[in-house]
N, C-alpha and C positions, 0 to 999 in steps of 0.2 A: 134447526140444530146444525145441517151440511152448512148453510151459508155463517154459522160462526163459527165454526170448525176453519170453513175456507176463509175468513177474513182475518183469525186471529193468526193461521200463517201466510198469508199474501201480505199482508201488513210488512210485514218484517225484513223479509224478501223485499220487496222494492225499495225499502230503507238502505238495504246495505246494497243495492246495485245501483242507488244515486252516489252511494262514498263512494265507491270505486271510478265511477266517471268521473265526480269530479279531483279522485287522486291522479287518476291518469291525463287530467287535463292539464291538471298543475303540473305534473311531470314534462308532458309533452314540452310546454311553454320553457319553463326552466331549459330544456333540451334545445331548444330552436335560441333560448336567448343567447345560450353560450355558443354555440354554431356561428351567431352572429358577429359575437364580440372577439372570434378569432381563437379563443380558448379550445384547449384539448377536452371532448370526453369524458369519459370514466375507461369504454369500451375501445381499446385502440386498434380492433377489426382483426380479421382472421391471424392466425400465425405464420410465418412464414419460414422458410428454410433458407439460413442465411445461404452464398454463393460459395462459401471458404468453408463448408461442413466437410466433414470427410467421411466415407461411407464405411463402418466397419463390420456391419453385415447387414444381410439383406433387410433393408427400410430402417434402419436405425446408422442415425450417424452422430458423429462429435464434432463440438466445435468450442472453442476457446473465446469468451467476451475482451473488449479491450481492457474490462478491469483484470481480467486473467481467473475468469469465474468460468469454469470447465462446466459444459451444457451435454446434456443426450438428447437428442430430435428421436423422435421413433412417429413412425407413420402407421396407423391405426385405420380400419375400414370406416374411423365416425371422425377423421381428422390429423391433422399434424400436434403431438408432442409434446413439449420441452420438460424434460426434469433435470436437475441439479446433479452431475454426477460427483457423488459424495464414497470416499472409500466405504469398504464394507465393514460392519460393525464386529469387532471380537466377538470369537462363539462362545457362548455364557453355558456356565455348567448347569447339568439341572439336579435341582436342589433336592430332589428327592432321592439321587444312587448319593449321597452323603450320609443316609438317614440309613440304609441297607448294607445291614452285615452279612457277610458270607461265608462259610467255614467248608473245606475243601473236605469229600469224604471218598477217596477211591474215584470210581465213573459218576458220583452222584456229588451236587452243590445244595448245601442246605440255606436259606435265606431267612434275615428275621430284619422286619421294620417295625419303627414304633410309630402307631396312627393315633388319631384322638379317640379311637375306639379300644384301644388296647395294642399288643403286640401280634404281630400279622406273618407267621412264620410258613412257608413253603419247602419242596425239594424237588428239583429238576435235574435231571441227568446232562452233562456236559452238552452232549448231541444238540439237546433242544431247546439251549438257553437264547434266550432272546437277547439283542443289543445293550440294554439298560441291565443286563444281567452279566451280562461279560464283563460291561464296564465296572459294574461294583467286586466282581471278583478281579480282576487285574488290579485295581485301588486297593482293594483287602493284603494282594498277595506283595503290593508297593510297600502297605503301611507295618507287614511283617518283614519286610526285607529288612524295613531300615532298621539298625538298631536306637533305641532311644538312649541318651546319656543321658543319663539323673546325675544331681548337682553332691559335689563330693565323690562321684567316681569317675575316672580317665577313662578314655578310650583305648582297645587293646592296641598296643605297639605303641603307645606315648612313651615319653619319655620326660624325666621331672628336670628344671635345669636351676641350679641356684643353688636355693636354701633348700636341706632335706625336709623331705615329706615327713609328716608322721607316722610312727612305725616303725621309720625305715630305718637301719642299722649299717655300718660301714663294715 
C-alpha cells in the first residue's frame, strides 16, 4: 500500500521536473542564439543613473529624456529607481460628506445620512467633530448662504429694463 501511495506521487513529480528542464533548455538556446546574432535581449542589465540627473534631495534625483519625458531616479537599499514624474492628480471629493446633512443647534451638530440600511442620524458637539464632520457642516452652511433663484423670481436689487414686467404699474 506505501509503495503505491509513493509511486502514484513520484510519478508526477519527475513528469513535471523533465518540463521544466527542458523549458529552460529551450530558453537557454534561444538566449545564446540571439547573443550570437548580435541582437538585444529582452533584459537591458542593471539601471543606471544618467551623469546630467540633478539631486533634489537626498538619493532622489531628476532628470529630463531627450524626448523631453521628465524622470525620478530614487535610490532604494534593493536598487536604483526610475518612475515617471507625472503632476499630481486633483484631490477628489469624498462622496460620502455629499450624502450628510448637518443642522447647526447652539454648541451641538446634529447629522443624518442615508445608508442602505436606512437613515443613520448622530449629535456631536462642535469641540469633538471630526474632519469629514466639519467638512459637511461648512458645505451645509455654503449651501444656506447661497440664496437659490427659482425661475420667475429676480434676485433682490435687480432691476427690469425694457418692456414692463407684470404687475408693474407706471
Amino acid at each position: 500500500m506505501r509503495l503505491t501511495i509513493f509511486a502514484v506521487l513520484l510519478i508526477p513529480a519527475l513528469l513535471l521536473a523533465d518540463d521544466n528542464n527542458k523549458k529552460s533548455d529551450a530558453q537557454a538556446n534561444a538566449g545564446s542564439q540571439s547573443s550570437k546574432s548580435g541582437t538585444k535581449s529582452d533584459s537591458k542589465g542593471p539601471l543606471t543613473l544618467p551623469p546630467d540627473a540633478k539631486e533634489v534631495q537626498p538619493y532622489t534625483y531628476k532628470w529630463t529624456d531627450p524626448q523631453g519625458k521628465k524622470w525620478i531616479y530614487r535610490q532604494t537599499p534593493f536598487g536604483l529607481v526610475r518612475l515617471e514624474d507625472k503632476p499630481a492628480a486633483p484631490p477628489v471629493e469624498n462622496p460620502t460628506l455629499s450624502r450628510i446633512s448637518a443642522v447647526e443647534d447652539g454648541n451641538v451638530v446634529h447629522f443624518e445620512r442615508e445608508t442602505p440600511l436606512g437613515k443613520q442620524k448622530w449629535t456631536k458637539e462642535k469641540s469633538d467633530l471630526t474632519a469629514d464632520e466639519r467638512a459637511a457642516l461648512e458645505r451645509q452652511k455654503q449651501q444656506k448662504s447661497v440664496p437659490a433663484v427659482t425661475e420667475g423670481t429676480k434676485p433682490a436689487g435687480a432691476k427690469t429694463t425694457g418692456a414692463k414686467a407684470e404687475g408693474e404699474e407706471q
